[in-house]
DOSESE-873435 format. One record per residue: residue number from 1; residue in three letters; x, y, z of N, C-alpha, C in turn. Coordinates in steps of 0.1 Angstrom, whole numbers, padded with zeros to 4 digits, m for minus. Example, Ala and Ser with C-alpha at 12.3 -4.5 7.8 and 13.67 -1.06 7.14 Angstrom:
{node 1,"ala",{0132,m0057,0078},{0123,m0045,0078},{0132,m0033,0078}}
{node 2,"ser",{0128,m0022,0071},{0137,m0011,0071},{0129,0000,0079}}
END
This chain:
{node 1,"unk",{0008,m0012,0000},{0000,0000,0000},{0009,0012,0000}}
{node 2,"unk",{0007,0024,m0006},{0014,0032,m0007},{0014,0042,0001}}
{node 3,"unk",{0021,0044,0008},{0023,0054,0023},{0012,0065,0021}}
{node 4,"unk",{0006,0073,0030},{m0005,0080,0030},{0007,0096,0032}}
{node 5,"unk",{0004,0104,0021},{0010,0112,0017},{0019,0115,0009}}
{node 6,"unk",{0024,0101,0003},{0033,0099,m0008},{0025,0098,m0024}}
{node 7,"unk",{0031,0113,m0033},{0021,0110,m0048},{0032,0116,m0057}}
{node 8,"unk",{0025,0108,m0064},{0039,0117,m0081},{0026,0128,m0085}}
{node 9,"unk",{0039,0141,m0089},{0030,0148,m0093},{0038,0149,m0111}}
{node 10,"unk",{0043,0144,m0116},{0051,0145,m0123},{0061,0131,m0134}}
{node 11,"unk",{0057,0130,m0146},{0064,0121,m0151},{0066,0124,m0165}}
{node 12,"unk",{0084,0124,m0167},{0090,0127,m0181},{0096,0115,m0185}}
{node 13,"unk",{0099,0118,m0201},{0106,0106,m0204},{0119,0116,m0215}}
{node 14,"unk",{0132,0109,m0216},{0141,0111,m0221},{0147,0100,m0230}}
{node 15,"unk",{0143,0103,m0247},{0146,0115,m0252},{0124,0123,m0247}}
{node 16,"unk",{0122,0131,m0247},{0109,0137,m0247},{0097,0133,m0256}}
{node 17,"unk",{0103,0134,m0270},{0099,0125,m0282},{0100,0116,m0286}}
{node 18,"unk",{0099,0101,m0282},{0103,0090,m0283},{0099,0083,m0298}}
{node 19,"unk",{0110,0076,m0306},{0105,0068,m0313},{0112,0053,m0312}}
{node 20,"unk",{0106,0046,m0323},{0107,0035,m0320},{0121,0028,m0321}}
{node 21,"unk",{0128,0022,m0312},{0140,0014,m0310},{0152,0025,m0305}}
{node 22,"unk",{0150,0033,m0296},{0151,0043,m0286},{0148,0041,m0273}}
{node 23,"unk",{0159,0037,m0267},{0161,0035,m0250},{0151,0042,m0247}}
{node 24,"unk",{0144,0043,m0240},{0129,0055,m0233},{0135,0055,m0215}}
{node 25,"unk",{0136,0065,m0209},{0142,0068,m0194},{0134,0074,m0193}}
{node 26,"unk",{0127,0070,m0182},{0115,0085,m0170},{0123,0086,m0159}}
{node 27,"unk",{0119,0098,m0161},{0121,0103,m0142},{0107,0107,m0141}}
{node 28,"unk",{0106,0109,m0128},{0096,0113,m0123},{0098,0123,m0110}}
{node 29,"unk",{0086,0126,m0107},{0085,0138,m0096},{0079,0131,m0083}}
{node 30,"unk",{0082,0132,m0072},{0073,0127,m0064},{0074,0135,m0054}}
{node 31,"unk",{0063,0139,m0045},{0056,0146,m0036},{0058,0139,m0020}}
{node 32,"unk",{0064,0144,m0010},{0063,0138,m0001},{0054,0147,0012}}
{node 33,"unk",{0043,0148,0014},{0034,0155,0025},{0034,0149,0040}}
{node 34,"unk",{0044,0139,0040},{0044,0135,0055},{0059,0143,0063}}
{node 35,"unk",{0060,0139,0077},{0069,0144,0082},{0084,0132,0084}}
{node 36,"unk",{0084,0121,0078},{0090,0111,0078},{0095,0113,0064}}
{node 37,"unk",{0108,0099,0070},{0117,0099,0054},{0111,0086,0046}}
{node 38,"unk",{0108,0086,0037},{0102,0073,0027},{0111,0066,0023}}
{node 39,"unk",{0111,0052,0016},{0119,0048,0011},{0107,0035,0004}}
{node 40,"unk",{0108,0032,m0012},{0102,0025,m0019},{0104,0023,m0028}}
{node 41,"unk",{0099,0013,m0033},{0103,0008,m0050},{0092,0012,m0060}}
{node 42,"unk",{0097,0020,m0074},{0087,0022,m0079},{0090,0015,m0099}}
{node 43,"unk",{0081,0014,m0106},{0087,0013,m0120},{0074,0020,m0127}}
{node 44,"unk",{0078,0020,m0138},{0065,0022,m0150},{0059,0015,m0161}}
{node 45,"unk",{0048,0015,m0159},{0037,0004,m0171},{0040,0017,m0181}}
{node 46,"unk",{0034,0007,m0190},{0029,0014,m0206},{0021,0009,m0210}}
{node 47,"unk",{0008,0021,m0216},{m0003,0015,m0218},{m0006,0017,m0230}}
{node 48,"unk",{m0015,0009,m0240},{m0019,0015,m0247},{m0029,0025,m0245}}
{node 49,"unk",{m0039,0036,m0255},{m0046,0044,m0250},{m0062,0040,m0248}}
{node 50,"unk",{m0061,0030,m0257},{m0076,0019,m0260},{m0076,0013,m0249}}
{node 51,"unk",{m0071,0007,m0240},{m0068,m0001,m0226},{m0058,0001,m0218}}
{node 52,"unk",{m0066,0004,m0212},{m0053,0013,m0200},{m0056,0001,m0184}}
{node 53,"unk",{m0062,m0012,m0188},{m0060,m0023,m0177},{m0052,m0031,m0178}}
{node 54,"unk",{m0049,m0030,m0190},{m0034,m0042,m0189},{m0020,m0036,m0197}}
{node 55,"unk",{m0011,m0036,m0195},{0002,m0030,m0197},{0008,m0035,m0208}}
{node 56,"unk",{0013,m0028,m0220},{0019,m0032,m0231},{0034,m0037,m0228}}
{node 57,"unk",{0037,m0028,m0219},{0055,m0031,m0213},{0056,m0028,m0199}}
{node 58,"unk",{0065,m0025,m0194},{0070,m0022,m0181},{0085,m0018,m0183}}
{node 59,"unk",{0092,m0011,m0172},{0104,m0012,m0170},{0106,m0023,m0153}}
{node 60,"unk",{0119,m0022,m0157},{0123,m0027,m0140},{0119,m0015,m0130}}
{node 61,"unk",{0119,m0019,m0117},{0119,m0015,m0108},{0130,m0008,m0100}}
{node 62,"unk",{0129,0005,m0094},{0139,0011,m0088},{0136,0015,m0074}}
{node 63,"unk",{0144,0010,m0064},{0148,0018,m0052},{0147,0035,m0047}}
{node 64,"unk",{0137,0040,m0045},{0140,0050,m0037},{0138,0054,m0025}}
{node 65,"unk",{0158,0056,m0021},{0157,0058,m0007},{0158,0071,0000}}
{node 66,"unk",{0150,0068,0011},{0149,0081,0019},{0144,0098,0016}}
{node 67,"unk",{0133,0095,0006},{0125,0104,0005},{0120,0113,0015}}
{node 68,"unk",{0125,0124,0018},{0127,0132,0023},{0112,0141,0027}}
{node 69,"unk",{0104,0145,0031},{0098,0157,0029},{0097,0168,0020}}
{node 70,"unk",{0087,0169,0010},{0093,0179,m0001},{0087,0175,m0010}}
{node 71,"unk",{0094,0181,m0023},{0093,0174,m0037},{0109,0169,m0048}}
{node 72,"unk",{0108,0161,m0051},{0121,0156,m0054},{0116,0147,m0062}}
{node 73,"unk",{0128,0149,m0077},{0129,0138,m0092},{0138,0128,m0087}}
{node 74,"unk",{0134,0119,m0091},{0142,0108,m0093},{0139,0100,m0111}}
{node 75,"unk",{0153,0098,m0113},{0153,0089,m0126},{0155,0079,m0120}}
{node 76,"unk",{0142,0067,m0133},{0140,0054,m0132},{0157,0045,m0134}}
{node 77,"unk",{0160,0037,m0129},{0173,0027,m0133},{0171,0021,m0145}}
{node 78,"unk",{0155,0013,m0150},{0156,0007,m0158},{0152,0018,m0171}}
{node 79,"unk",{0151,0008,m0181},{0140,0020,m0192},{0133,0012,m0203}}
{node 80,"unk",{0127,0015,m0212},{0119,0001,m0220},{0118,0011,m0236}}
{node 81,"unk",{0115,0003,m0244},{0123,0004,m0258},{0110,m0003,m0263}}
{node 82,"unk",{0102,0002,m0272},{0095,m0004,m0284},{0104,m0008,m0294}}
{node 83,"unk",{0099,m0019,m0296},{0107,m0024,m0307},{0108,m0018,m0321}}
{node 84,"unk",{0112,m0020,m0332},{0116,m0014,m0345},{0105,m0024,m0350}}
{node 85,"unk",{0096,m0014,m0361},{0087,m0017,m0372},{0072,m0014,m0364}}
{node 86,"unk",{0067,m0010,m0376},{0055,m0007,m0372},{0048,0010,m0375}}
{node 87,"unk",{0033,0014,m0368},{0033,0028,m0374},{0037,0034,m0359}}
{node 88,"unk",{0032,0045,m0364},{0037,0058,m0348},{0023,0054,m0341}}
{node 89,"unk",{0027,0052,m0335},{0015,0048,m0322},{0017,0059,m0309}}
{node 90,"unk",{0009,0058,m0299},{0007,0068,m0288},{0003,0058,m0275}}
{node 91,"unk",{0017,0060,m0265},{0010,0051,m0251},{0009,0064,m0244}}
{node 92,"unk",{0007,0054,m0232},{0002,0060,m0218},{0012,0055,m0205}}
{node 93,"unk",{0020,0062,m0203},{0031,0060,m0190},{0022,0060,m0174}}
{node 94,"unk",{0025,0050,m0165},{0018,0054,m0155},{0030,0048,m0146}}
{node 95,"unk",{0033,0060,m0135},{0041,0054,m0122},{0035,0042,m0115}}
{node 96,"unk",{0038,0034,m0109},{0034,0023,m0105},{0045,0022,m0088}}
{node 97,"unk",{0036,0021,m0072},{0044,0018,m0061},{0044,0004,m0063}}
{node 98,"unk",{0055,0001,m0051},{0058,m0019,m0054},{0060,m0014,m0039}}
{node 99,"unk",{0048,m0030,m0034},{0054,m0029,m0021},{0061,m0043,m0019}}
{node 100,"unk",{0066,m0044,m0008},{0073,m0059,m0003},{0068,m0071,m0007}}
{node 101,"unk",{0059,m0072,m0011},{0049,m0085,m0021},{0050,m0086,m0033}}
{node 102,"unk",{0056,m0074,m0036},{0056,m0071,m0056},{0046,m0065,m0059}}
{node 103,"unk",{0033,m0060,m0050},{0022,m0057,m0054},{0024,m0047,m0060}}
{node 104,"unk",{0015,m0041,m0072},{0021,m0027,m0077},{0004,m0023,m0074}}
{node 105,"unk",{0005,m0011,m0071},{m0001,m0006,m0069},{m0001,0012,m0077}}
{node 106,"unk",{m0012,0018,m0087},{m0007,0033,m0094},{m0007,0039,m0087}}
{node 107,"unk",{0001,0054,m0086},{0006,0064,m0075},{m0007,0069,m0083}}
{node 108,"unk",{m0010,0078,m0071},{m0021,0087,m0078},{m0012,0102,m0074}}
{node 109,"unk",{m0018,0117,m0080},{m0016,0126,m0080},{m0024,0135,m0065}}
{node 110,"unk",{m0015,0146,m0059},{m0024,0151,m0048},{m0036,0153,m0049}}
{node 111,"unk",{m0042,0153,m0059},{m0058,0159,m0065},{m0067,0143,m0061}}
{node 112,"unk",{m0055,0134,m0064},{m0067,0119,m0065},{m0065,0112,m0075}}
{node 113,"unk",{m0063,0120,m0087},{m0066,0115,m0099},{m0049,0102,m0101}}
{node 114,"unk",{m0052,0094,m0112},{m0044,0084,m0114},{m0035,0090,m0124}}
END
């Protein structure tokens, strides 16, 4: 379960304009509203935009320690690559927490929203 006060408000990817057979790297933003230091694992799905319940890819999972109070980027370790061939398509990146079970659970934003 994802700590109560912990949310991304924020998620990029580098290069910005991704094409196909191109390392893809997010960082993200995350929001810490508690008075404690966090520490958790997070990665990212990819969705298509037609179904956004099951995940086209994923990356690995990354460690972040000791989240501080505040707001603070962290870049993902892993990163995920569409393959070569095909037309220009459009996904949908979502941060995903992992808790000690592997459960992933989506961060939501301060508002609520996913």
């Amino acid at each position: 379960m994802i700590p109560s006060g912990l949310y991304v408000t924020a998620l990029q990817s580098i290069p910005e304009l991704p094409t196909r057979g191109t390392d893809l790297i997010f960082y993200s933003t995350f929001a810490n509203n508690t008075n404690s230091l966090i520490t958790f694992r997070w990665l990212v799905r990819i969705f298509k935009p037609d179904n956004l319940t099951k995940s086209f890819g994923q990356t690995t999972s990354t460690l972040f320690t000791d989240l501080g109070p505040g707001v603070r980027n962290q870049t993902l370790f892993g990163n995920w690559k569409l393959p070569l061939g095909g037309p220009c398509e459009n996904f949908i990146a979502r941060v995903y927490f992992v808790d000690q079970n592997n459960q992933e659970t989506p961060f939501k934003q301060p508002n609520g929203q996913v």
